[in-house]
GUKE-281637 format. One record per residue (C-alpha): residue in one letter; x, y, z. Coordinates in steps of 0.001 Angstrom, whole numbers, padded with zeros to 6 digits, always signed. Example, Ala and Ser with C-alpha at 12.3 -4.5 7.8 and 13.67 -1.06 7.14 Angstrom:
BEGIN
A+012300-004500+007800;S+013670-001060+007140;
***
This chain:
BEGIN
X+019110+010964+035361;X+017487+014039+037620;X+018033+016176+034476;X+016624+013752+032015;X+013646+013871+034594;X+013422+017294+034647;X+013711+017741+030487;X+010612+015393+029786;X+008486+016803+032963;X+008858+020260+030506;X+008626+018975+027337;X+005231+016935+028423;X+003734+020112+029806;X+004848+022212+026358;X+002891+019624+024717;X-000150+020153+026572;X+000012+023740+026143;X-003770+024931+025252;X-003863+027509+022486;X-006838+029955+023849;X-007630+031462+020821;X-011417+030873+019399;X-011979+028399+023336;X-014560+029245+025718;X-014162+029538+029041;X-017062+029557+031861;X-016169+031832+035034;X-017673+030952+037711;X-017497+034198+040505;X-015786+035886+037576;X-017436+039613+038252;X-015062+040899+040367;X-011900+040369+042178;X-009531+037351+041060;X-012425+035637+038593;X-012452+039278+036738;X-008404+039362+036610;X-008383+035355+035399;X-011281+036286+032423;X-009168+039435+031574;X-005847+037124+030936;X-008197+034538+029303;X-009779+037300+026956;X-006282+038723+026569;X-005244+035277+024855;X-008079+035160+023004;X-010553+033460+024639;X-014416+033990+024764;X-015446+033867+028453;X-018877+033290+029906;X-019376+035036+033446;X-021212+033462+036566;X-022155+035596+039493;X-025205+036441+041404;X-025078+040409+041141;X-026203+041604+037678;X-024403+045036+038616;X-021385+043979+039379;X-021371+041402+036275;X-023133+044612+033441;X-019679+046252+034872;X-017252+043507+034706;X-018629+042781+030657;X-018400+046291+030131;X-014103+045960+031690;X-013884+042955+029505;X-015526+044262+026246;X-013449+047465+026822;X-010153+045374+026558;X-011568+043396+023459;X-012860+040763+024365;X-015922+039062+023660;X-017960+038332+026648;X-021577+036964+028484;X-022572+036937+032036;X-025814+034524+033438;X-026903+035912+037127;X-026921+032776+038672;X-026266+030890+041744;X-023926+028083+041303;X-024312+026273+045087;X-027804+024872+042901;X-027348+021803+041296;X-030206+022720+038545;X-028806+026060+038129;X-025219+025112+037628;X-026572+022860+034686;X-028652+025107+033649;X-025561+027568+033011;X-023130+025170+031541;X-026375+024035+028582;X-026397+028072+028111;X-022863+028662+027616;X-022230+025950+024924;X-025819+027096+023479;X-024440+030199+023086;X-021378+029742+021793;X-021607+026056+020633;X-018500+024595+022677;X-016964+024882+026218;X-013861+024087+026628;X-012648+025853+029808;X-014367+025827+033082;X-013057+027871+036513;X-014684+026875+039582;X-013589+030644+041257;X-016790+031520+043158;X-016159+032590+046978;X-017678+033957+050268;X-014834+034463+052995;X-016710+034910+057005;X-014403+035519+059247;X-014230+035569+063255;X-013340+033398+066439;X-015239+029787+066586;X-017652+031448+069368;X-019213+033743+066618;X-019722+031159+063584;X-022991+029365+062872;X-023704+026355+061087;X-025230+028566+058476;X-021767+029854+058402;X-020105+026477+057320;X-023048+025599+055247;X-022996+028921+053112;X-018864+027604+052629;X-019509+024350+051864;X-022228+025095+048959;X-020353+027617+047236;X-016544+026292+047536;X-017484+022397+047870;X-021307+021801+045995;X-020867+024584+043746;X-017896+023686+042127;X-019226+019829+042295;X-021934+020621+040300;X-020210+022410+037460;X-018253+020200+036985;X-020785+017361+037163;X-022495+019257+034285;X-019123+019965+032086;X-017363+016630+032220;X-019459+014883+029742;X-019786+017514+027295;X-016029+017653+027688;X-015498+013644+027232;X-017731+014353+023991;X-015459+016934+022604;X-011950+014788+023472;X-010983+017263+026401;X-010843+020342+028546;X-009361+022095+031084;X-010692+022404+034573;X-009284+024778+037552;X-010790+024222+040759;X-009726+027563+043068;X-008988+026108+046510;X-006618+028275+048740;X-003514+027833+051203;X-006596+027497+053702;X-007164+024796+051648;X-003865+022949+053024;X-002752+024358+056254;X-005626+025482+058802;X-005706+029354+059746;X-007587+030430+062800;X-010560+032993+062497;X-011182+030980+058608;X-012513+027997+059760;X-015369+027663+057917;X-013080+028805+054599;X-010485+026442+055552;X-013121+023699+056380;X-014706+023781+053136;X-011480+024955+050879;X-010092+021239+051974;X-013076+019543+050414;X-012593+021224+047590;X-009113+020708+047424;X-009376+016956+048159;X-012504+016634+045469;X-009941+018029+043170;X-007643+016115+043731;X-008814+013159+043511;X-010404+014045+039955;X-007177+014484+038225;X-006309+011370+037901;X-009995+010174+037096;X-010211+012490+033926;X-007167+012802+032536;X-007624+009401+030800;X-010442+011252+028348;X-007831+014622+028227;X-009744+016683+030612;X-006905+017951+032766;X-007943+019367+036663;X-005794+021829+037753;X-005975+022298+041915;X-004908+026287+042662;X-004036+027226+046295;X-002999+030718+045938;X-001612+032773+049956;X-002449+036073+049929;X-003779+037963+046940;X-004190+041625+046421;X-007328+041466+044123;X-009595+043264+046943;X-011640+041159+048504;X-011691+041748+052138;X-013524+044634+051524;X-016416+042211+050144;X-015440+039167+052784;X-017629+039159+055914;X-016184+039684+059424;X-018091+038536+063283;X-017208+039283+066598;X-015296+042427+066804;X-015486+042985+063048;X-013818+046095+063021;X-010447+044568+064271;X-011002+041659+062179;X-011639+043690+058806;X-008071+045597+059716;X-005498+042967+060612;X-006901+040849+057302;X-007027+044069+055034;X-003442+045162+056509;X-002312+041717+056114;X-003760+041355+052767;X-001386+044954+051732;X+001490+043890+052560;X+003737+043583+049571;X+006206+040552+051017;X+003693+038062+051941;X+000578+038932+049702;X+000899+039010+045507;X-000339+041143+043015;X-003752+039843+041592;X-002581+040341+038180;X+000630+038147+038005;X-001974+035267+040521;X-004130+035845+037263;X-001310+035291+034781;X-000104+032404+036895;X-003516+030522+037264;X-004542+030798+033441;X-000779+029213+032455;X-001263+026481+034766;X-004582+025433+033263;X-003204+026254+029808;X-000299+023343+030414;X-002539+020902+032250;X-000293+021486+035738;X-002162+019151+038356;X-001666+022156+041107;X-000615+025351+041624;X+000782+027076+044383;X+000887+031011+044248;X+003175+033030+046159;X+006574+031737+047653;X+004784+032636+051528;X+001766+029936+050498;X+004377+027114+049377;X+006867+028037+052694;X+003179+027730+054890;X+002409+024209+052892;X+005808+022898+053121;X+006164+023612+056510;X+002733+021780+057575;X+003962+018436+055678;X+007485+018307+057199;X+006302+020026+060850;X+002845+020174+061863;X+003513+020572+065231;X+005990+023574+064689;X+002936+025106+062554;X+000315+024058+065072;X+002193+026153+067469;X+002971+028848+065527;X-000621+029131+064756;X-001817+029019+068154;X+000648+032156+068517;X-001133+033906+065686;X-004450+032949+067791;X-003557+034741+070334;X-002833+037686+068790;X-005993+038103+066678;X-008818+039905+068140;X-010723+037907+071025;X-014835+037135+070865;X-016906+039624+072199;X-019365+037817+074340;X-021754+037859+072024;X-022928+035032+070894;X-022783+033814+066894;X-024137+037407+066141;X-024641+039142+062749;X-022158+039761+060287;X-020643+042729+058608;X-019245+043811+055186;X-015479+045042+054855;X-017114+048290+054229;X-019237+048091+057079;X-016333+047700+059719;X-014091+050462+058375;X-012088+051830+061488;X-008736+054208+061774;X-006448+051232+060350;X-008663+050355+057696;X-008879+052374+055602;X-005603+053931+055968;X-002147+054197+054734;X-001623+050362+055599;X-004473+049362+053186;X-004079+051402+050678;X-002573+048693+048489;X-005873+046749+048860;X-008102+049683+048173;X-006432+049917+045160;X-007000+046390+044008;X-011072+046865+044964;X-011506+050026+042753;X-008894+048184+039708;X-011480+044892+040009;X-014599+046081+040412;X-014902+045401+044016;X-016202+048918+044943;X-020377+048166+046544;X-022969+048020+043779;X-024645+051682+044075;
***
């Protein structure tokens, strides 16, 4: 019986398989870091992709990557956490290109640092961009997608999104929203074929630490999440989290998990919370302390370079920033 199970749980997802070629897909965040790697694998199966990001640097670069590689490509400078402007992008992509069939809700700010240092500003900024932002998109796809007979959403939530890290709360605060507005769309849309896929990826190397922000003692922060984010057992490649992401929204998969360390963390918080709680509270207390000062300013990744970061630890993440555009607009 398992095995009959298993056979029709594969051949239902074969039959949902999306054929990219001639679709358009909107990519939200998609100038740099993961949303560049996940429009390169769309454009590499022949989709047209429509960029969203508010840096009209970094986005003239990531079109120029893309149109280098062959394929066809837009950007809008925008800011998605606006409910007018998110509309306003989705009516210019299927303007443009007369259909939208794809949407990626990637756009991200990490701030990390103790509880003493964050602001309410600090959980606001999270909540517009990983909860309202994606909201909104999505408010302004759906029924141009229920018009057309379907589509493919993939809402990019994060292992933060499922078990709570220390030093992330704000990430982790607003990644669950997202994760639970998700969710609870799946089951919603699928009736009109508009499939929600829910992606909670650990670790990636796509180098974005170097662009997260960092509080408190920010250099000590940058270098235990930049070392951490190097290291070849627990974090994955960007590329193959690309490859993985665009095949889960290509077979309708309600939710992805990337990295075997991410499903070990989630599995562990459903079956023993308190043995994660605990071992959490033992990561706590090796993570750099607050400084005394207050909720204080904020630094880049490349403002809180020390000896350990940059160095021979990071150099796998350094690597991923130059390969995806990450380097600072100039």
């Amino acid at each position: 019986m398992l095995g009959a199970a298993v056979a029709v749980s594969k051949w239902r997802r074969a039959q949902r398989a999306l054929d990219l070629g001639g679709h358009v897909a909107l990519v939200t965040g998609g100038s740099r870091g993961l949303g560049l790697l996940i429009a390169r694998e769309l454009g590499r199966q022949g989709a047209v992709v429509m960029l969203v990001a508010r840096d009209e640097m970094e986005l003239r670069r990531a079109q120029q990557d893309l149109h280098a590689r062959g394929v066809e490509a837009a950007y809008v400078v925008a800011d998605i956490t606006d409910e007018a402007t998110a509309e306003r992008i989705v009516s210019e992509t299927i303007t443009r290109f007369g259909r939208l069939d794809v949407l990626i809700n990637n756009a991200g700010v990490i701030t990390v640092g103790p509880i003493d240092h964050m602001s309410v500003t600090d959980f606001a900024d999270a909540m517009s961009t990983h909860f309202w932002g994606p909201l909104h998109a999505m408010r302004a796809a759906i029924p141009f997608m229920k018009q057309r007979g379907g589509g493919r959403i993939v809402n990019i939530s994060s292992i933060g999104g499922r078990v709570g890290v220390p030093h992330l709360t704000a990430y982790c605060a607003s990644k669950f929203a997202l994760t639970g507005l998700s969710t609870s769309l799946q089951a919603e849309l699928r009736q009109h074929g508009i499939f929600v896929t829910t992606v909670c990826p650990g670790l990636m190397r796509t180098g974005s630490p170097f662009n997260a922000r960092f509080k408190g003692r920010h250099r000590e922060e940058f270098a235990w999440f930049t070392i951490a984010d190097s290291l070849p057992v627990i974090s994955i490649d960007g590329r193959r989290a690309a490859v993985q992401v665009v095949d889960a929204m290509r077979h309708g998969d309600a939710e992805l998990i990337v990295s075997w360390p991410a499903r070990v963390a989630i599995a562990a918080a459903a079956v023993a919370p308190n043995t994660v709680a605990t071992a959490m509270d033992l990561t706590n207390r090796l993570m750099p302390s607050a400084n005394g000062e207050g909720e204080g300013r904020s630094y880049s990744g490349w403002q809180s370079t020390s000896r350990w970061a940059p160095s021979a630890l990071t150099r796998l993440s350094e690597r991923s920033a130059a390969a995806n555009n990450e380097l600072p607009s100039v």
